[in-house]
KOLDREN-973450 format. One record per residue (C-alpha): residue number from 1; residue in one letter; x, y, z. Coordinates in Angstrom, 1 decimal, padded with zeros to 4 digits. Layout:
N
NODE  num  residuo       X       Y       Z
NODE  NUM        A       X       Y       Z
...
***
This chain:
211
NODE  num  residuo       X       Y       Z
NODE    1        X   041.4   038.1   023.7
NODE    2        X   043.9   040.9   023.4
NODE    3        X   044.7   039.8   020.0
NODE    4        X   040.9   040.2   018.8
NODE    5        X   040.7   043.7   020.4
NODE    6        X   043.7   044.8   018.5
NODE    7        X   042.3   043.4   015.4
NODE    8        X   039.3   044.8   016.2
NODE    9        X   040.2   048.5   017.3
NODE   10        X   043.3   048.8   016.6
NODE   11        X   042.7   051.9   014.4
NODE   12        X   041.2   054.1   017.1
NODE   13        X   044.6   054.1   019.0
NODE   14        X   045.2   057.7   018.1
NODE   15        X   041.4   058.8   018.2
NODE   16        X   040.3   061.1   020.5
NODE   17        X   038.5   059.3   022.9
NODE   18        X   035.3   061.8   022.7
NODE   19        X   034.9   061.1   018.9
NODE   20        X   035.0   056.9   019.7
NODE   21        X   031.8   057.7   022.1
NODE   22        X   030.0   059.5   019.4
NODE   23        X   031.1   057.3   016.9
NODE   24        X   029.4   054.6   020.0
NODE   25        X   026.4   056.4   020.2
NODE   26        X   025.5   056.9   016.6
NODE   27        X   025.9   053.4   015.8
NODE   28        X   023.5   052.2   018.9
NODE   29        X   020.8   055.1   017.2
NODE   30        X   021.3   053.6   013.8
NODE   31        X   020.5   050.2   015.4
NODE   32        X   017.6   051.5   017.3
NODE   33        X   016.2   053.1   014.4
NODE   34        X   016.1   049.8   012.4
NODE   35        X   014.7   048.0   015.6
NODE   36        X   012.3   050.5   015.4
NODE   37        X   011.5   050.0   011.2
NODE   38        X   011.3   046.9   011.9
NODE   39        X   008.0   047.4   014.3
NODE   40        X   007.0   049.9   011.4
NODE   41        X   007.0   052.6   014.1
NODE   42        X   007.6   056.0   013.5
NODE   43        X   010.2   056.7   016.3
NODE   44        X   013.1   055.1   014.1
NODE   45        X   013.5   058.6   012.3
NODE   46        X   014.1   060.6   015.7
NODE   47        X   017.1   057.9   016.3
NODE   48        X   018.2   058.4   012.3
NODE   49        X   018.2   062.0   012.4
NODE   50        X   019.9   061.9   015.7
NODE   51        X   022.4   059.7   014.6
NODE   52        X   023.3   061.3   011.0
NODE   53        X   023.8   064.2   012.4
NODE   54        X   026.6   062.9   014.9
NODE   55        X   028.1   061.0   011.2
NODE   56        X   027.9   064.7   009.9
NODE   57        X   029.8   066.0   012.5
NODE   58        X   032.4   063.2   012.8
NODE   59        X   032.7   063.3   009.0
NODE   60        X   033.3   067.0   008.8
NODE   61        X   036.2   066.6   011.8
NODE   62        X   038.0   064.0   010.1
NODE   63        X   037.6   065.7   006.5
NODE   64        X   035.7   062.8   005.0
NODE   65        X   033.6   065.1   002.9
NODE   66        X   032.3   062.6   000.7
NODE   67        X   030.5   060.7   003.2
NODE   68        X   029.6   063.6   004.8
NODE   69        X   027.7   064.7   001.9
NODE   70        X   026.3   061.0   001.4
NODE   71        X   025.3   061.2   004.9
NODE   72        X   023.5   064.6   004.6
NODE   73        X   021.2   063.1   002.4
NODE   74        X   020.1   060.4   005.0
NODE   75        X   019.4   063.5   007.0
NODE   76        X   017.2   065.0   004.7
NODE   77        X   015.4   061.6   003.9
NODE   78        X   014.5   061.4   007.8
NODE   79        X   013.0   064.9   007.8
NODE   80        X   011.2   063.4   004.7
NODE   81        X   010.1   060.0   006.2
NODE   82        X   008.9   061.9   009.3
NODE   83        X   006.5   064.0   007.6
NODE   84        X   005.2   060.9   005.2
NODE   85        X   005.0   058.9   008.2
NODE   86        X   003.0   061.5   010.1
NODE   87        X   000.3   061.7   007.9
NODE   88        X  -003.1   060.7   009.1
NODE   89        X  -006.4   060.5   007.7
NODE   90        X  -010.0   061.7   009.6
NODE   91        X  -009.9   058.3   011.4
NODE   92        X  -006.7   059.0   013.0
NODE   93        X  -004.9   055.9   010.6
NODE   94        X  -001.5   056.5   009.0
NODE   95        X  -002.4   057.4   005.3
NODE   96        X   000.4   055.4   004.4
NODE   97        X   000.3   052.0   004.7
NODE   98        X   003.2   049.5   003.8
NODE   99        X   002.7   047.8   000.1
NODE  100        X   004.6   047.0  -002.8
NODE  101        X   006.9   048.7  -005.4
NODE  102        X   004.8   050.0  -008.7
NODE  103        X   006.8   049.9  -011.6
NODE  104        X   006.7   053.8  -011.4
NODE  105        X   008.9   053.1  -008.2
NODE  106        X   011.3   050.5  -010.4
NODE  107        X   012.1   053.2  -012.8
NODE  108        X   012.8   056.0  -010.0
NODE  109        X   014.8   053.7  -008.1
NODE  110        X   016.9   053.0  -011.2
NODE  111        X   017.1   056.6  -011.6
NODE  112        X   018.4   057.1  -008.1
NODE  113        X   021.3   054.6  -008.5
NODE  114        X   021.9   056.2  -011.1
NODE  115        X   022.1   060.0  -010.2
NODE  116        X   023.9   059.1  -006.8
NODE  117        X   026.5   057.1  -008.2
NODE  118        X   027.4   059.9  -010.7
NODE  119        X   027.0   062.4  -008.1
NODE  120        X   029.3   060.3  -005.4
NODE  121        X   031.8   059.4  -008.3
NODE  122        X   032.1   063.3  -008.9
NODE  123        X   032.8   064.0  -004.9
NODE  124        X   035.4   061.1  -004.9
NODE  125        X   037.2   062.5  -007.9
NODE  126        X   036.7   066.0  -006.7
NODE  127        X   038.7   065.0  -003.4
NODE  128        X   040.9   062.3  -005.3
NODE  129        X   039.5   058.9  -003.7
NODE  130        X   039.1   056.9  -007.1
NODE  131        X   043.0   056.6  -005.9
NODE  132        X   041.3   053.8  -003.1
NODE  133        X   040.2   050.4  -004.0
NODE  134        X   037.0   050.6  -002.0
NODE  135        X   036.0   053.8  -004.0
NODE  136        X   034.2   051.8  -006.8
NODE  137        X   032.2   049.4  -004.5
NODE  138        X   031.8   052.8  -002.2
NODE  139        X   029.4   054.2  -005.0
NODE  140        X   026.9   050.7  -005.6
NODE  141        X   027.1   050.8  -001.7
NODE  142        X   026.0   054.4  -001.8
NODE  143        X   023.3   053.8  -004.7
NODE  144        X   021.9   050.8  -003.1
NODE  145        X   021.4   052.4   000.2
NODE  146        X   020.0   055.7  -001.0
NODE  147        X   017.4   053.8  -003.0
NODE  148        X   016.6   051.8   000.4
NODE  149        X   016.0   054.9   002.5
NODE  150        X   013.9   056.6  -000.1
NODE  151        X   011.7   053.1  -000.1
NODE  152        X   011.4   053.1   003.6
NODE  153        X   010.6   056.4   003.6
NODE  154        X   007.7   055.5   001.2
NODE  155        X   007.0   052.5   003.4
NODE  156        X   007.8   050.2   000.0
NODE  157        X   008.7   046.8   001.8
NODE  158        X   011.2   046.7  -000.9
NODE  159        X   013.5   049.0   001.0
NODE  160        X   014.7   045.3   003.1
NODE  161        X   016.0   044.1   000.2
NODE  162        X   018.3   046.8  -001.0
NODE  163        X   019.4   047.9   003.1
NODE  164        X   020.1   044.2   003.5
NODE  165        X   022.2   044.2   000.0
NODE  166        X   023.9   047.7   001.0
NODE  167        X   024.9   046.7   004.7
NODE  168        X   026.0   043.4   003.6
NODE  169        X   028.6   044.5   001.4
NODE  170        X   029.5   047.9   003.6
NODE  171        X   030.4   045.1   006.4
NODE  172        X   034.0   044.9   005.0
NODE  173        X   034.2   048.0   003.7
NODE  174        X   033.7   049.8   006.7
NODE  175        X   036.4   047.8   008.6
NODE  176        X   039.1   048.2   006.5
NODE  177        X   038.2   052.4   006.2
NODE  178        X   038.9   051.9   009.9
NODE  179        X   035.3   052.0   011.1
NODE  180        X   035.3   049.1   013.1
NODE  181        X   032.3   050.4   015.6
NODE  182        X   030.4   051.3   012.3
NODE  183        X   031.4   047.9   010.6
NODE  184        X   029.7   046.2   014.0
NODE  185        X   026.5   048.1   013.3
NODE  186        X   025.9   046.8   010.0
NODE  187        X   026.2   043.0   011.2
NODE  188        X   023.5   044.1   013.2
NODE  189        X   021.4   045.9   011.1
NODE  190        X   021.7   043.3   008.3
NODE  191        X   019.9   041.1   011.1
NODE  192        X   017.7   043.3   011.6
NODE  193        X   016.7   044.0   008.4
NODE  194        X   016.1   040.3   007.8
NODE  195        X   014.0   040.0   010.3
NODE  196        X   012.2   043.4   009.4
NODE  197        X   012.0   042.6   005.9
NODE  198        X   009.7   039.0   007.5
NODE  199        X   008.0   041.3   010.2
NODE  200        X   006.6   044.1   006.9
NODE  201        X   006.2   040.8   005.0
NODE  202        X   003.4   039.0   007.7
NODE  203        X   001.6   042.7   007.8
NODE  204        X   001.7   043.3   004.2
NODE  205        X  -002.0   043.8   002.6
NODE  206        X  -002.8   041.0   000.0
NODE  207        X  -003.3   043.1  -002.9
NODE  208        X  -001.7   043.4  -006.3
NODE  209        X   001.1   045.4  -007.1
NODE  210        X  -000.1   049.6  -007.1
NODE  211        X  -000.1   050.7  -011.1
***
């Protein structure tokens, strides 16, 4: 048992404790939020913003500008998933309602993955991380992700599919960057997101593809 706690969290041995409880409670919000995506409720972007913003802070303490930045712009997408998801019409019904990606949202998406991996390739050689092996698989992590949020935000059931590919691969990636906590959270939220991706699936209008 001892030796799986040391493999575990090891790393956090000269943490301060108060930045392992932050780092505790930001992963149980980011897994709330998705539990809450998952029931297509609106209460999983309180929980997001809630828990960016403690990722902002521990970011900034430990100098990890780069996903700072990266995590800034999850921030921003809540605010902007709030106010989409807040809409109603003069029934009282959210005017928007989970469907399908158009082939406008294809090309944007592409464009996304694009611009973010440009933009976090320009951080990571501003602050010399391309010297890391993860950097590379840091920035189609990043891409993959910001294209998720930006479908959830847009209630696209799409945005499963590219969480689930972006969490699968961040599992290892986050362990060996030494955050184990944060590592545990995406074995959790890659459930989740299964599971969400079948929940939007059952719920999803039988229509065609929007132009």
């Amino acid at each position: 048992m001892q030796e799986i706690y040391n493999f575990l969290f090891s790393q956090y041995k000269n943490y301060n404790p108060t930045d392992i409880y932050l780092e505790l409670i930001a992963s149980v919000l980011g897994i709330v939020s998705v539990i809450f995506s998952k029931k297509n409720s609106i209460l999983l972007y309180p929980a997001a913003i809630i828990s960016s913003l403690i990722y902002i802070y521990l970011l900034w303490k430990w100098n990890l500008y780069g996903d700072l930045i990266i995590n800034s712009y999850y921030f921003y997408m809540g605010i902007y998933g709030w106010v989409l998801w807040s809409r109603k019409d003069n029934n009282g019904s959210d005017t928007l309602k989970i469907t399908q990606m158009s082939r406008k949202d294809y090309a944007k998406s592409l464009l996304i993955f694009g611009i973010s991996t440009i933009f976090v390739s320009c951080i990571y050689v501003y602050y010399d991380l391309f010297k890391h092996w993860w950097a590379s698989i840091d920035t189609i992590i990043t891409g993959l992700l910001f294209i998720g949020t930006w479908l959830l935000a847009k209630r696209k059931i799409e945005n499963w599919l590219f969480l689930i590919a972006g969490d699968i691969i961040a599992i290892p990636l986050f362990y060996l960057k030494g955050y184990t906590l944060t590592s545990i959270l995406n074995v959790f939220l890659t459930v989740i997101a299964i599971f969400g991706y079948l929940e939007w699936k059952k719920v999803l209008p039988h229509r065609n593809r929007q132009p």
